[in-house]
C-alpha positions in Angstrom: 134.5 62.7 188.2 134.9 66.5 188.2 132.9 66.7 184.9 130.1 65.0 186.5 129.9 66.9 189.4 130.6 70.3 187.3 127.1 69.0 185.5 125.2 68.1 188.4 125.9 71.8 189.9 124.7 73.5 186.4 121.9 71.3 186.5 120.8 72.4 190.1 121.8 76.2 189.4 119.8 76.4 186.7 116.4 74.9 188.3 117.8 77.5 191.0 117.8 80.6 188.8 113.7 79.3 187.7 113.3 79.5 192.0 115.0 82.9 192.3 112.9 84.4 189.6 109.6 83.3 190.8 110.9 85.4 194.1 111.1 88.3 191.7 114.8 88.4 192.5 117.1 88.5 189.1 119.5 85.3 188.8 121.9 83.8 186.1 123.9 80.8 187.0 128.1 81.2 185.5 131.2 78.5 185.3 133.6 80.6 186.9 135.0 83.3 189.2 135.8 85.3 186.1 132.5 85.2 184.5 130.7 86.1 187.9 133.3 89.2 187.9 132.3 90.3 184.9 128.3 89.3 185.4 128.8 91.9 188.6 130.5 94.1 186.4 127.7 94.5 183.8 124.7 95.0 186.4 126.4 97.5 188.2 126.5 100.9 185.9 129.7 102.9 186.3 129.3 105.8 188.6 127.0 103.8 190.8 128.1 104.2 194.4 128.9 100.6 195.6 129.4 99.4 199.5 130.3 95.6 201.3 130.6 93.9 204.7 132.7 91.5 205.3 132.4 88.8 202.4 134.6 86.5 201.6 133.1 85.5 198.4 133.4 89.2 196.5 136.8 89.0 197.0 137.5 85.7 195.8 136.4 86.8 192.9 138.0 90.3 192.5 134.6 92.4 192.9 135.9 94.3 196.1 139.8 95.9 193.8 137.6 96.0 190.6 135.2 98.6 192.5 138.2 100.1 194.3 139.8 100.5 190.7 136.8 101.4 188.3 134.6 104.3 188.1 132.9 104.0 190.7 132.2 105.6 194.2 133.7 102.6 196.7 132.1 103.1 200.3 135.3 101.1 201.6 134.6 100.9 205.1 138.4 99.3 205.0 140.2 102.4 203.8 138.7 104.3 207.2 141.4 106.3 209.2 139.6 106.0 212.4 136.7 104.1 214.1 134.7 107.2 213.2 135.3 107.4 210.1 134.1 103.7 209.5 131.1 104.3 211.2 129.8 106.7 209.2 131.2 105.0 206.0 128.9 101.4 207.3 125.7 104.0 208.0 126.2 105.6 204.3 126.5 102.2 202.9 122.6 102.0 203.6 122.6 104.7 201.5 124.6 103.6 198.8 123.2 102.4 195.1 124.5 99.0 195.2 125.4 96.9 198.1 127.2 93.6 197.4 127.3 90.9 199.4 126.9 87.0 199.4 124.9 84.2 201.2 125.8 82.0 204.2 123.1 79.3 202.9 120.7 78.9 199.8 117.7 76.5 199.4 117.0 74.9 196.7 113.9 76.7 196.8 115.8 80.1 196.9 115.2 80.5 200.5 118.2 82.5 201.9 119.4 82.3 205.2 122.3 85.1 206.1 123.3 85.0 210.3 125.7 88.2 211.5 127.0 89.3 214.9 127.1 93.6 214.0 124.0 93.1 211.2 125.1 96.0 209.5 125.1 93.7 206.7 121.4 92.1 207.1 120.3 95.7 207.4 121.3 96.5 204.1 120.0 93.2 202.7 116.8 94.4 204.0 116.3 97.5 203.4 118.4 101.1 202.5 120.3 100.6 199.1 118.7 100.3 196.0 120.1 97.5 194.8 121.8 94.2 196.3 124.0 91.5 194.6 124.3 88.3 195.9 127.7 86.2 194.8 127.0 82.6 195.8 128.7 80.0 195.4 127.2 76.2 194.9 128.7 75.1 197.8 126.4 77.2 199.9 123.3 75.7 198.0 121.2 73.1 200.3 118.2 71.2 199.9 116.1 73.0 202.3 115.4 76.1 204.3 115.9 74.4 206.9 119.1 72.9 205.8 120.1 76.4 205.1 119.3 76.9 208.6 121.7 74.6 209.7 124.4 75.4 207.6 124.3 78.7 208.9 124.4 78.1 212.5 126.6 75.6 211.8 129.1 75.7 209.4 129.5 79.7 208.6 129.6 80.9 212.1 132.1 79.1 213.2 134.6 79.3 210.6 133.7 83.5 210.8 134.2 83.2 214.4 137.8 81.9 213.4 138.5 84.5 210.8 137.8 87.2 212.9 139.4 85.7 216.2 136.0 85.6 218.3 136.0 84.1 221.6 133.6 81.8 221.4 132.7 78.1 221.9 132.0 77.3 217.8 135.7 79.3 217.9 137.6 76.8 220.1 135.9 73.4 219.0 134.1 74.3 215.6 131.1 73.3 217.1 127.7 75.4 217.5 126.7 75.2 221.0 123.6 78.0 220.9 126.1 80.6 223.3 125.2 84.0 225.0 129.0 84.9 225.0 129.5 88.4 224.1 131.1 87.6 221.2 128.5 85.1 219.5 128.2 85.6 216.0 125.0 84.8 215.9 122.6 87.7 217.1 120.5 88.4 214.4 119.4 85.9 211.6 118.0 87.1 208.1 115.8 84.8 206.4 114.8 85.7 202.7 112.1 84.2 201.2 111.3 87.0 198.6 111.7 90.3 197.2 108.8 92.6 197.1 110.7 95.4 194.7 111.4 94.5 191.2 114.7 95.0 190.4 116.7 95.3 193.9 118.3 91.3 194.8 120.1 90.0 192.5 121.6 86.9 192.3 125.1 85.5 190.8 125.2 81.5 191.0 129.0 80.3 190.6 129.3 76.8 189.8 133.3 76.9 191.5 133.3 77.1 195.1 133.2 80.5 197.0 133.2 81.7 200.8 132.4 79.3 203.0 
């Protein structure tokens, strides 16, 4: 059964990949969290300054210590001393050469669909560093924009609103209910539909799953 459903995820990445690149964003579709590791590795040039949000999905597959480790310039907004201090290190990030990141949802059509409470991380998706690299996994990949939507709203937030101990409804019954609560998760959404430079998304398709 697994050997079935590993096929039917490399057929759908692939036809992916063809969607990405007509968005004139740069894709490859790999097996495994090792291959996307070293995928990442080989797009971003040493010496390249490299900053993250909160993803789940880069450190699953060891992007986040391999940056830390390598020659690189890490804007680690988690090795700050103070609130200060990872202020300015989230502002430089918009600054930085390469910002990596993932996806809460994916279309089939290569729609993307990214939700955040602070948006520091859909304002570098949009616009600041010169490059971003998107880890997805395929079990973010849905059949439509809308579905990606959903997902979104859904699925993500909820589960985020866990990780980082929110107070809201999704974060006492797993269940969206559209709130206003100061905490909501949901204050800005990101839909991306294409990229107008050459060169800046990029896009690493894992066939095992990542994130959530």
């Amino acid at each position: 059964m697994a050997d079935y459903i590993q096929t039917r995820n490399q057929l759908r990445g692939m036809q992916l990949v063809d969607a990405l690149k007509k968005r004139n964003i740069q894709a490859c579709y790999v097996n495994t969290k090792e291959d996307a590791l070293a995928q990442a590795l080989a797009w971003i040039p040493e010496g390249s300054s490299v900053g993250w949000g909160g993803s789940v999905s880069i450190e699953e597959i060891g992007l986040k210590d391999a940056i830390r480790m390598g020659n690189y310039v890490a804007l680690d907004r988690e090795a700050a001393a103070t609130p200060a201090e990872k202020d300015q290190i989230m502002h430089n990030i918009l600054s930085s050469d390469y910002f990596i990141t993932s996806a809460n949802a994916i279309a089939e059509d290569g729609t993307m669909v990214n939700i955040d409470g602070m948006s520091n991380r859909l304002a570098a998706m949009c616009y600041g560093p010169e490059h971003v690299l998107y880890i997805i996994g395929m079990n973010k990949v849905v059949s439509t924009p809308e579905d990606a939507y959903h997902r979104a709203r859904t699925e993500a937030a909820p589960i985020n609103a866990m990780r980082f101990d929110l107070q809201t409804p999704c974060r006492q019954t797993g269940c969206c209910y559209d709130c206003q609560s100061p905490d909501t998760i949901c204050c800005q959404i990101l839909i991306t539909r294409h990229s107008r430079i050459p060169g800046r998304a990029m896009v690493i398709l894992v066939e095992a799953p990542l994130g959530f």
